[in-house]
PLY file of the C-alpha trace (Angstrom):
ply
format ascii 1.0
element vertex 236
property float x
property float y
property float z
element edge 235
property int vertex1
property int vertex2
end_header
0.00 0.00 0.00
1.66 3.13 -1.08
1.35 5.82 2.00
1.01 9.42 1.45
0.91 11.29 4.84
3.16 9.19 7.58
1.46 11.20 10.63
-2.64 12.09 10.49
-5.12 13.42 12.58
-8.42 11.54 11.56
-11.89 13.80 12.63
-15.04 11.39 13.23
-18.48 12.68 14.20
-20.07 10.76 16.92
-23.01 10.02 14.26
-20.39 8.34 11.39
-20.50 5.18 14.68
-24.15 5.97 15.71
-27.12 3.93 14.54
-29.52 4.22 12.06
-31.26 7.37 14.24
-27.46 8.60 14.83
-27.49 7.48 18.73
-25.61 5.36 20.63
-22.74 3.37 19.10
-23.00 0.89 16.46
-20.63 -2.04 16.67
-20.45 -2.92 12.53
-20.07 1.10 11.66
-16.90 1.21 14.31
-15.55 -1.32 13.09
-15.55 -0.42 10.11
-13.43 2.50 10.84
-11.05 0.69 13.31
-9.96 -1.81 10.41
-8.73 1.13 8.44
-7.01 2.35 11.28
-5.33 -1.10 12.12
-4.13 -1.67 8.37
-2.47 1.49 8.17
-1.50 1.54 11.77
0.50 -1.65 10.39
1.94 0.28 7.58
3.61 2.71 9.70
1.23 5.36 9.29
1.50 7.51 12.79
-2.47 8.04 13.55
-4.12 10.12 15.26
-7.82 10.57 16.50
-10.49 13.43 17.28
-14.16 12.15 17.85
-17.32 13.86 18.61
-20.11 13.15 20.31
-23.46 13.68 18.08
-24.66 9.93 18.72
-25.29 11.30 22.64
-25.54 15.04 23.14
-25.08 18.00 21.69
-25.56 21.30 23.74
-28.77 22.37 21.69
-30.88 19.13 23.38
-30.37 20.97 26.50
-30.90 24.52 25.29
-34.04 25.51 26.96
-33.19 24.20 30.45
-29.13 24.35 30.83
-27.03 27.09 30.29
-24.42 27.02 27.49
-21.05 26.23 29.23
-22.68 23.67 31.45
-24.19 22.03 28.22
-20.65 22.27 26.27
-18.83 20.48 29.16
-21.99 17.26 28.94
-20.48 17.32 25.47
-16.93 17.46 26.06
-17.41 14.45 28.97
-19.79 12.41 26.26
-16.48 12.29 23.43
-15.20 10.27 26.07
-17.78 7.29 25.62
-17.00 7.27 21.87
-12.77 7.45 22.69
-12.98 4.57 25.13
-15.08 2.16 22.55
-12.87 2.86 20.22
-10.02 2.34 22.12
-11.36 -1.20 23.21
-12.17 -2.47 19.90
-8.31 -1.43 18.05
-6.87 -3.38 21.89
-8.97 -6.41 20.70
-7.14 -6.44 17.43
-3.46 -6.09 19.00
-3.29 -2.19 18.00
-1.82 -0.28 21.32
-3.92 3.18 21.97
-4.10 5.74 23.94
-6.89 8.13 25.03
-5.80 11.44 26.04
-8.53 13.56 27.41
-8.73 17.96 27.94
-10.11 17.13 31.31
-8.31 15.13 33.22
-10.21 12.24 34.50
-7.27 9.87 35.21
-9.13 6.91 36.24
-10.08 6.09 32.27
-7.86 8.09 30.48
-4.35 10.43 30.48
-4.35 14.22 30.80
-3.28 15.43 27.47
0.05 16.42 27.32
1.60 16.95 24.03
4.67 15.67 24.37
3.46 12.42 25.54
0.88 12.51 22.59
4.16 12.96 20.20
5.79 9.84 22.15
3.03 7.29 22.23
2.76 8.18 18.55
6.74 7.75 17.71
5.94 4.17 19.53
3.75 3.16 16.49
0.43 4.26 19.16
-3.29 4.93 18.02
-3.88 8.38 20.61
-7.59 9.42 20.91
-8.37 12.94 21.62
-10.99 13.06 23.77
-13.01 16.22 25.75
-12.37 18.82 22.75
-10.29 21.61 23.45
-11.14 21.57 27.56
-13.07 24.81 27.09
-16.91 25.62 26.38
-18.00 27.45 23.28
-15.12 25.57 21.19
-16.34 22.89 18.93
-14.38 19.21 18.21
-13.42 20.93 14.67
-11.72 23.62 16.30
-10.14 20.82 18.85
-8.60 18.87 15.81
-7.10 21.53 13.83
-5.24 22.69 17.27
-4.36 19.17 18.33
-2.88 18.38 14.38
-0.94 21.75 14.69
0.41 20.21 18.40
1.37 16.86 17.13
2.57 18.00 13.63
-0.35 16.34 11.79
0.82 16.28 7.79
-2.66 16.58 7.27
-6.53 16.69 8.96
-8.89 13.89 7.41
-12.16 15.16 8.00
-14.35 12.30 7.50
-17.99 13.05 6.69
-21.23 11.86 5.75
-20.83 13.85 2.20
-18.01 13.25 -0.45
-16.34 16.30 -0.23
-16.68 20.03 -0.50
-20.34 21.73 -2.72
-21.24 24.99 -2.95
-24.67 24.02 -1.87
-26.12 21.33 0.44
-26.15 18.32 -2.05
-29.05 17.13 -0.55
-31.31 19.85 -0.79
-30.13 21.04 -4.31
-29.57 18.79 -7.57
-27.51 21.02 -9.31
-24.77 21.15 -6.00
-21.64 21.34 -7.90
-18.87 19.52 -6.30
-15.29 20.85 -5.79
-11.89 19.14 -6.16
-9.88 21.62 -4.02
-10.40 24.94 -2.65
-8.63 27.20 -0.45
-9.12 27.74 3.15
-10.55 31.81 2.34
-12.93 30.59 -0.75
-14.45 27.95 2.03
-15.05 30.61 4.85
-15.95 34.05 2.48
-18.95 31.04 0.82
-19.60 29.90 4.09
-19.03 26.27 3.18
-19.85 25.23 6.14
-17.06 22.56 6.07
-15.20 23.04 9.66
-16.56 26.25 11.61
-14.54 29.73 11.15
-12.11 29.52 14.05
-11.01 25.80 12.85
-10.29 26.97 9.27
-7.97 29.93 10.38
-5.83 27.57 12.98
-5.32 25.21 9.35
-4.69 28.51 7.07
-2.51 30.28 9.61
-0.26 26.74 9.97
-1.07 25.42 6.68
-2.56 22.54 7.85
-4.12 21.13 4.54
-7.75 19.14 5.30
-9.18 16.72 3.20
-12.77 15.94 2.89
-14.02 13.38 2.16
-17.17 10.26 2.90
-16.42 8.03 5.88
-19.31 5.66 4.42
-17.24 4.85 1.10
-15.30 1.78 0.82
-11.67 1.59 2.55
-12.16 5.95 2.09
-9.87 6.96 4.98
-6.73 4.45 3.60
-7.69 5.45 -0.03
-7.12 9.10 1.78
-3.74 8.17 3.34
-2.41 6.68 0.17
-3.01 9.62 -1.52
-6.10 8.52 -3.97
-7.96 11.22 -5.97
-11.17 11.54 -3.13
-13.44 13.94 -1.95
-12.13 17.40 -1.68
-8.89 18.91 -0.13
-8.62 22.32 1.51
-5.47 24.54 1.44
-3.95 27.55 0.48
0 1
1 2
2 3
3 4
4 5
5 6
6 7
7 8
8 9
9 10
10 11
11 12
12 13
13 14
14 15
15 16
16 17
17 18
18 19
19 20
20 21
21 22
22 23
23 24
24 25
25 26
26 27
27 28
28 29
29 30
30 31
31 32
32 33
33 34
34 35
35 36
36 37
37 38
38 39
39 40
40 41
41 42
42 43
43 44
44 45
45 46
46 47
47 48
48 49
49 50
50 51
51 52
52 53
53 54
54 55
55 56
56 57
57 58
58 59
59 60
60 61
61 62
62 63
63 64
64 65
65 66
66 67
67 68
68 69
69 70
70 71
71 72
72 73
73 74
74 75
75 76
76 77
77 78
78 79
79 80
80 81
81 82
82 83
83 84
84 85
85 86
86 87
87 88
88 89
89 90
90 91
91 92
92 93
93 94
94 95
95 96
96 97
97 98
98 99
99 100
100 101
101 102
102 103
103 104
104 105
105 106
106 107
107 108
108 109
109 110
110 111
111 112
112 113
113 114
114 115
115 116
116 117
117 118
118 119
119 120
120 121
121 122
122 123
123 124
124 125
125 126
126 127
127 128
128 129
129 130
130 131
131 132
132 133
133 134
134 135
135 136
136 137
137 138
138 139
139 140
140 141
141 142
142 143
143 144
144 145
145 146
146 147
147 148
148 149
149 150
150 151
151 152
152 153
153 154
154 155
155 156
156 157
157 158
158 159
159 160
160 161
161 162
162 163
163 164
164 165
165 166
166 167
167 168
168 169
169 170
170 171
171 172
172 173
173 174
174 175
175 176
176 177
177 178
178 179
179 180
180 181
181 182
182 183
183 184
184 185
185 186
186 187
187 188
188 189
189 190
190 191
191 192
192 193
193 194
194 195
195 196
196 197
197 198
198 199
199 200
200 201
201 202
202 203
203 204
204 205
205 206
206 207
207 208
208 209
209 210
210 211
211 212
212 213
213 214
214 215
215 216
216 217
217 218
218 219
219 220
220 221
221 222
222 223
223 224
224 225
225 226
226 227
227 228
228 229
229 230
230 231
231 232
232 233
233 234
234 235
């Protein structure tokens, strides 16, 4: 397998493992993702993860009965559920991994600290990012592009439920024209609505390219790696 990018930061939502209503964690959809991870985990490929937490809160079901920051840390905790199960299953297939979390909770998980992150992944290591950034009103977009800056990511797979970058929601609109590449300012002056606003300037300002692309396609995130024509990539 020919290998593009040696060190990665791969961006899940919590609703690429959910079920069919997006909640809770489904087993065939993570593992799915995890057997990517282990074959190119095998080749060499240092890996590393961000996950969200869609599949069991996000602030807004809260919104008329707990306040913003209060709601923001229910998310930040809830990452951790998705981290841990995906931890477990790459253990059960002989992959060693890490979950780091924002917040320490050091029964589960270790305190981030980057240059432990930067070790485990020199070891050969899977490292989870769990809990965002640590801090309310930042989103798990905005955690990734600051953790792939941290750890030197080559490059931020942002794995969706679309095949890249339009210039109008696809689903809504037939004639949703479909880009190859674009640069970080053409995605937030359109209001792509790719990664939110504070996320694309942390890539653009450390030229962090991200490449966009559907989790749902066969093998997508090695055909990603190995540097296969897919989905859309963002840079300068």
């Amino acid at each position: 397998m020919d290998i593009k990018y040696k060190r990665i930061l791969v961006k899940l939502s919590g609703e690429a493992i959910g079920g069919k209503d997006g909640k809770g964690i489904d087993k065939n959809k993570l593992e799915k993702v995890v057997n990517q991870l282990v074959d190119l985990s095998k080749c060499g490929v240092q890996i590393a993860v961000v996950i969200g937490a869609g599949n069991f809160w996000r602030g807004r079901y809260g919104a008329e009965y707990i306040e913003r920051t209060t709601a923001d840390y229910m998310g930040m905790l809830a990452t951790t559920l998705n981290a841990l199960a995906l931890q477990e299953m790459l253990e059960t297939k002989n992959i060693q991994t890490r979950v780091m979390t924002a917040i320490e909770m050091r029964q589960v998980a270790e305190p981030y600290i980057r240059r432990k992150a930067m070790r485990h992944l020199e070891k050969g290591r899977i490292v989870i990012f769990a809990c965002g950034t640590g801090n309310p009103y930042f989103t798990t977009d905005s955690a990734a592009a600051l953790r792939a800056i941290e750890i030197e990511s080559e490059v931020i797979l942002l794995a969706k439920n679309v095949d890249g970058v339009y210039d109008k929601d696809p689903k809504k609109f037939d004639n949703a024209k479909k880009y190859d590449e674009v640069t970080y300012m053409q995605s937030i002056s359109e209001g792509l609505g790719v990664m939110d606003t504070t996320a694309f300037t942390l890539c653009m300002e450390n030229r962090i390219p991200i490449l966009v692309f559907a989790l749902n396609e066969k093998d997508s995130i090695k055909r990603a790696v190995s540097g296969e024509k897919i989905g859309t990539i963002i840079k300068e």
